[in-house]
PABABA-327650 format. One record per residue (C-alpha): z, y, x; residue in three letters. Coordinates in steps of 0.25 Angstrom, whole numbers, plus 5000, padded with zeros to 4 digits. Example, Ala and Ser with C-alpha at 12.3 -4.5 7.8 and 13.67 -1.06 7.14 Angstrom:
// PABABA-327650
+------+------+------+--------+
|   pz |   py |   px | residu |
+------+------+------+--------+
| 5031 | 4982 | 5049 |    Ala |
| 5029 | 4996 | 5055 |    Ser |
+------+------+------+--------+
//
This chain:
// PABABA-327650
+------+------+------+--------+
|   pz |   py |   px | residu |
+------+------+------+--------+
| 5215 | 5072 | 5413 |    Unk |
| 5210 | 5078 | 5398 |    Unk |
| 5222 | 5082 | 5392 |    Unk |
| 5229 | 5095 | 5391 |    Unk |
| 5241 | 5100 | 5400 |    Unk |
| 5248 | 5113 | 5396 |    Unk |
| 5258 | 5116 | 5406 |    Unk |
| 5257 | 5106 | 5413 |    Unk |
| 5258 | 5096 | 5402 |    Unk |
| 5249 | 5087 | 5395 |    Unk |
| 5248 | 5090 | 5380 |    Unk |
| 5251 | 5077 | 5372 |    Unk |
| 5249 | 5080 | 5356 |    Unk |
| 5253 | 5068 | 5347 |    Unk |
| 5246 | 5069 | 5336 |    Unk |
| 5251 | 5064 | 5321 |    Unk |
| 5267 | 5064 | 5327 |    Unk |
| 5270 | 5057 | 5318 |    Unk |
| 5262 | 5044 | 5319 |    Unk |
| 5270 | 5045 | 5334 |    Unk |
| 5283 | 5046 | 5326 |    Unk |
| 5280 | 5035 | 5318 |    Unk |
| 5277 | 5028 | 5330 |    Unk |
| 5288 | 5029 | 5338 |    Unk |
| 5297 | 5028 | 5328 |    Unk |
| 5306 | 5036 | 5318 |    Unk |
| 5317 | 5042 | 5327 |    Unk |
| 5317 | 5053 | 5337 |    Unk |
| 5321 | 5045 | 5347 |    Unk |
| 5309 | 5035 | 5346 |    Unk |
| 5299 | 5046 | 5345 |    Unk |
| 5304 | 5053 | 5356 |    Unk |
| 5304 | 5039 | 5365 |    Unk |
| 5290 | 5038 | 5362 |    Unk |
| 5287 | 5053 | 5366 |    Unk |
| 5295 | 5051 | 5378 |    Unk |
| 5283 | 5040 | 5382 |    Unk |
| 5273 | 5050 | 5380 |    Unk |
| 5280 | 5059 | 5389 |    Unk |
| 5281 | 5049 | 5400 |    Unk |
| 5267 | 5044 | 5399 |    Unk |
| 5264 | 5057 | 5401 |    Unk |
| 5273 | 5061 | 5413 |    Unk |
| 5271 | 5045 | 5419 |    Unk |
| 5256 | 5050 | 5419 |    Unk |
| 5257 | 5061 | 5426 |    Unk |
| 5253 | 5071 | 5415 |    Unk |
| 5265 | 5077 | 5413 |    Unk |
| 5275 | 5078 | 5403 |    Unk |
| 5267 | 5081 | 5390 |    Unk |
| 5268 | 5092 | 5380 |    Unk |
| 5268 | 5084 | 5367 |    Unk |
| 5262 | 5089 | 5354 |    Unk |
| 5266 | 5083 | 5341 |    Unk |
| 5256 | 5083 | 5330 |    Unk |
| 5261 | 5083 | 5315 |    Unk |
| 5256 | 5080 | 5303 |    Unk |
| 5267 | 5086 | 5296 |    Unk |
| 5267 | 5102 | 5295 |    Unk |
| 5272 | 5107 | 5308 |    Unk |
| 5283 | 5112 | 5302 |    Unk |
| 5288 | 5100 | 5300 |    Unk |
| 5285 | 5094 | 5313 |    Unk |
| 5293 | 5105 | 5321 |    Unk |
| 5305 | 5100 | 5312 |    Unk |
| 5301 | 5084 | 5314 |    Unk |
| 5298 | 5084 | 5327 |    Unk |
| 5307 | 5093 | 5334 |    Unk |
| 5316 | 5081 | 5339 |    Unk |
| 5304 | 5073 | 5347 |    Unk |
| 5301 | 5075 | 5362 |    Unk |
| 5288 | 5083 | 5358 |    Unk |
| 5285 | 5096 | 5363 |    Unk |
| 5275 | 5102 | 5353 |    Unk |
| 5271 | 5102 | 5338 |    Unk |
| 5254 | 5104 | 5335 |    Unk |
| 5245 | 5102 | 5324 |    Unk |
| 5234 | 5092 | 5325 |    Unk |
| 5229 | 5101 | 5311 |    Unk |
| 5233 | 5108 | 5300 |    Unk |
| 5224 | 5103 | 5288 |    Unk |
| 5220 | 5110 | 5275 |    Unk |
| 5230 | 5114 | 5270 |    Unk |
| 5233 | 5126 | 5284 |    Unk |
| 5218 | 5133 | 5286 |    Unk |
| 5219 | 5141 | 5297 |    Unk |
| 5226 | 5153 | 5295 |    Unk |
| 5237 | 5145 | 5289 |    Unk |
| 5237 | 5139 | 5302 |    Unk |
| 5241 | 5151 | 5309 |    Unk |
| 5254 | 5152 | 5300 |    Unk |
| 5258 | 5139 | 5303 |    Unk |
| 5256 | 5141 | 5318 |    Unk |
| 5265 | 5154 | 5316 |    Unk |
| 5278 | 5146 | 5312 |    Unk |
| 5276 | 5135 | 5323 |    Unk |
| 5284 | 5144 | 5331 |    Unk |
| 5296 | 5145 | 5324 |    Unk |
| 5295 | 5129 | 5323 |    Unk |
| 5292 | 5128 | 5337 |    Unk |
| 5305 | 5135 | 5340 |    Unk |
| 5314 | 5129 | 5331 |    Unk |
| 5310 | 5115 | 5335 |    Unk |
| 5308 | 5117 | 5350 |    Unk |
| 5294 | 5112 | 5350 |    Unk |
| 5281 | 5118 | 5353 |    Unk |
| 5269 | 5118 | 5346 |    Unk |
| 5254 | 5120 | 5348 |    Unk |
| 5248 | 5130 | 5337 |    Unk |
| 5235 | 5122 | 5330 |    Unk |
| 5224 | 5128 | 5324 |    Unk |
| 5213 | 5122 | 5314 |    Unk |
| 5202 | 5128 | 5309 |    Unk |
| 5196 | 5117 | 5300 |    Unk |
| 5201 | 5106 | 5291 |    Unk |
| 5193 | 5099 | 5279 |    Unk |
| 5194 | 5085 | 5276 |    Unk |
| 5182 | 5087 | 5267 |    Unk |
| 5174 | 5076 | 5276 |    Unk |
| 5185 | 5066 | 5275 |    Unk |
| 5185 | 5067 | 5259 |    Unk |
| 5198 | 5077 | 5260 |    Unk |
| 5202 | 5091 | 5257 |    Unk |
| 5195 | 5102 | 5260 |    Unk |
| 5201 | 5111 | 5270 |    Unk |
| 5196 | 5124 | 5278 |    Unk |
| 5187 | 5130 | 5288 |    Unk |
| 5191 | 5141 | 5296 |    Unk |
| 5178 | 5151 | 5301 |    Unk |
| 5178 | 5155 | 5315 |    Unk |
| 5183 | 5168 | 5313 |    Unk |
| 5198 | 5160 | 5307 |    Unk |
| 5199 | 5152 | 5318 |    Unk |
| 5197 | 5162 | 5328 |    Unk |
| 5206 | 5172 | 5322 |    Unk |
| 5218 | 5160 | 5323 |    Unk |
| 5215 | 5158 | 5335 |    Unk |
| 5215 | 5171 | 5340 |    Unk |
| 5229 | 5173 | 5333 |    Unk |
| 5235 | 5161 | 5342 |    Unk |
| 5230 | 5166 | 5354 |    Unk |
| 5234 | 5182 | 5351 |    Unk |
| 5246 | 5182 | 5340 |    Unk |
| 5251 | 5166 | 5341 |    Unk |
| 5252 | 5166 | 5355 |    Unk |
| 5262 | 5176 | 5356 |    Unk |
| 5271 | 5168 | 5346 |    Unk |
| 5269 | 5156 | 5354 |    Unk |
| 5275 | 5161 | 5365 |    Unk |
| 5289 | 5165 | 5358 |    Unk |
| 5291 | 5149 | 5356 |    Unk |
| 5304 | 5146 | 5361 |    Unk |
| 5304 | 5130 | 5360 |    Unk |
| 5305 | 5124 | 5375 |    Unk |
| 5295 | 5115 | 5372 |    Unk |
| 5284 | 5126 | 5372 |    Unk |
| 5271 | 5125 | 5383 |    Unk |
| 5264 | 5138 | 5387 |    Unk |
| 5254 | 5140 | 5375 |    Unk |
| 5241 | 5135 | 5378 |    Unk |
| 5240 | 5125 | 5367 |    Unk |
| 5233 | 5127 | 5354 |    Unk |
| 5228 | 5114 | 5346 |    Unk |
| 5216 | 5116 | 5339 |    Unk |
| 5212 | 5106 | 5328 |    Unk |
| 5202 | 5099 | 5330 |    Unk |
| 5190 | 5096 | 5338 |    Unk |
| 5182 | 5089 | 5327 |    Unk |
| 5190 | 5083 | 5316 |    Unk |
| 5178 | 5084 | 5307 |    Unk |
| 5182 | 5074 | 5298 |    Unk |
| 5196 | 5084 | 5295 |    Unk |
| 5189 | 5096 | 5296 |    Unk |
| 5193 | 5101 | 5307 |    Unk |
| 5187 | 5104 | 5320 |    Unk |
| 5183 | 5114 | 5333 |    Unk |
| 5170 | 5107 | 5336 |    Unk |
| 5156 | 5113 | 5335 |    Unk |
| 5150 | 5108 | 5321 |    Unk |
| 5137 | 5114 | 5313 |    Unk |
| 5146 | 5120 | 5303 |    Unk |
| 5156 | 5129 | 5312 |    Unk |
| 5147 | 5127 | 5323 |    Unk |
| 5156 | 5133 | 5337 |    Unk |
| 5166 | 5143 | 5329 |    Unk |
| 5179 | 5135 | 5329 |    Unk |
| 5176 | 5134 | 5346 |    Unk |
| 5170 | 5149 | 5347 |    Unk |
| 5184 | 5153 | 5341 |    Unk |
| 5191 | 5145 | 5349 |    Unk |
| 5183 | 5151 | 5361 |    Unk |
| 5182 | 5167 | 5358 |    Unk |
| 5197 | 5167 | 5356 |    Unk |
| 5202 | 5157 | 5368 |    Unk |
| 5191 | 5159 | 5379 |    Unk |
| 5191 | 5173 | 5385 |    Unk |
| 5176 | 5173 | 5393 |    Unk |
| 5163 | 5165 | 5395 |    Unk |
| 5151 | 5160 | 5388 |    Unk |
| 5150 | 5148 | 5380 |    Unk |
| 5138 | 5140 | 5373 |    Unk |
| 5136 | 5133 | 5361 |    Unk |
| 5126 | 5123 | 5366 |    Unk |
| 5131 | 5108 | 5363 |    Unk |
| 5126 | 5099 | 5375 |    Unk |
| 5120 | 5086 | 5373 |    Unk |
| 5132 | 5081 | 5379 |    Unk |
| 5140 | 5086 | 5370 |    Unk |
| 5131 | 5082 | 5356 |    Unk |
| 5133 | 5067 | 5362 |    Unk |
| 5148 | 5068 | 5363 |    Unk |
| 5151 | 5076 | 5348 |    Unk |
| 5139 | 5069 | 5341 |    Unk |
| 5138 | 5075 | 5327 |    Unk |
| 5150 | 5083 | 5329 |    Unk |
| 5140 | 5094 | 5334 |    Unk |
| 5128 | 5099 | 5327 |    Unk |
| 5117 | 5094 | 5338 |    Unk |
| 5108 | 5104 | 5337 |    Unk |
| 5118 | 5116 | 5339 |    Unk |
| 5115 | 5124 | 5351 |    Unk |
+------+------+------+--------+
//
């Protein structure tokens, strides 16, 4: 089964909530009817009762507030955009406590070391160096974590979850794979600061070079 269980429950994240809402309808009750199917999709399956993860696209301030009457568990970020580089992520991150608790709804921290809509004609954005990333994510896992923990919502899961955005959104500018500019840093960051022992290579295998195509410059090694 490739999906995600934390707890013992499959992580379901909805991204853009509120195309769901506009889906199910305008009233609480309706929205909730159609999370309620999700929910028992999921149990009927055998999977478990999920741990749902609304993505806004409002600021999540606003998305606490919003959605603090619907049968979901969790508020994350599918991004930040331009206008919150990274160190202006961390601050955000920071007061998603206090609207976790006031609302009784989780949340999972996200982090985004990119964005620039520069290939797609927009505005230009930001470019974290190794060295930011790494010191963010070294803040979540020795300061943040610690605030985590004082979450008082009953919704909360154990903390394992952290959303890092995104795997190869080239096109918005933000991404974790390997590319000829940044090369591995975004994953060597990621790795010195989460994985504790053992050796790693850099090598990208034929079998790899099929799948990503140009995604990866062919001749790194």
């Amino acid at each position: 089964r490739d999906y995600l269980k934390v707890d013992g429950r499959p992580i379901l994240g909805i991204y853009r909530m509120d195309y769901f809402v506009k889906m199910f309808g305008s009233t609480t009750s309706a929205i909730n009817a159609g999370l309620s199917q999700l929910r028992n999709a999921c149990i009927d399956a055998g999977v478990g009762n999920p741990y749902i993860m609304a993505m806004p696209s409002a600021y999540p301030q606003n998305a606490f507030t919003t959605y603090a009457n619907y049968d979901i568990d969790s508020i994350g970020q599918y991004g930040w955009g331009a206008k919150y580089p990274i160190k202006h992520q961390e601050a955000v991150i920071s007061s998603e406590v206090g609207w976790s608790n006031s609302n009784n709804l989780d949340f999972v921290p996200t982090l985004m070391p990119s964005y620039d809509l520069l290939a797609w004609d927009g505005d230009a954005g930001y470019s974290a160096t190794k060295a930011a990333f790494k010191e963010e994510l070294t803040w979540l896992k020795n300061t943040f974590a610690s605030t985590m923990s004082g979450r008082t919502t009953t919704k909360k899961l154990s903390q394992k979850l952290l959303n890092l955005a995104s795997w190869n959104e080239f096109g918005e500018g933000h991404y974790m794979s390997p590319t000829i500019g940044k090369g591995f840093d975004y994953l060597d960051a990621i790795r010195e600061v989460f994985v504790s022992s053992g050796t790693h290579s850099h090598t990208v295998t034929d079998t790899q070079k099929a799948r990503v195509n140009k995604m990866v410059d062919q001749d790194i090694s």
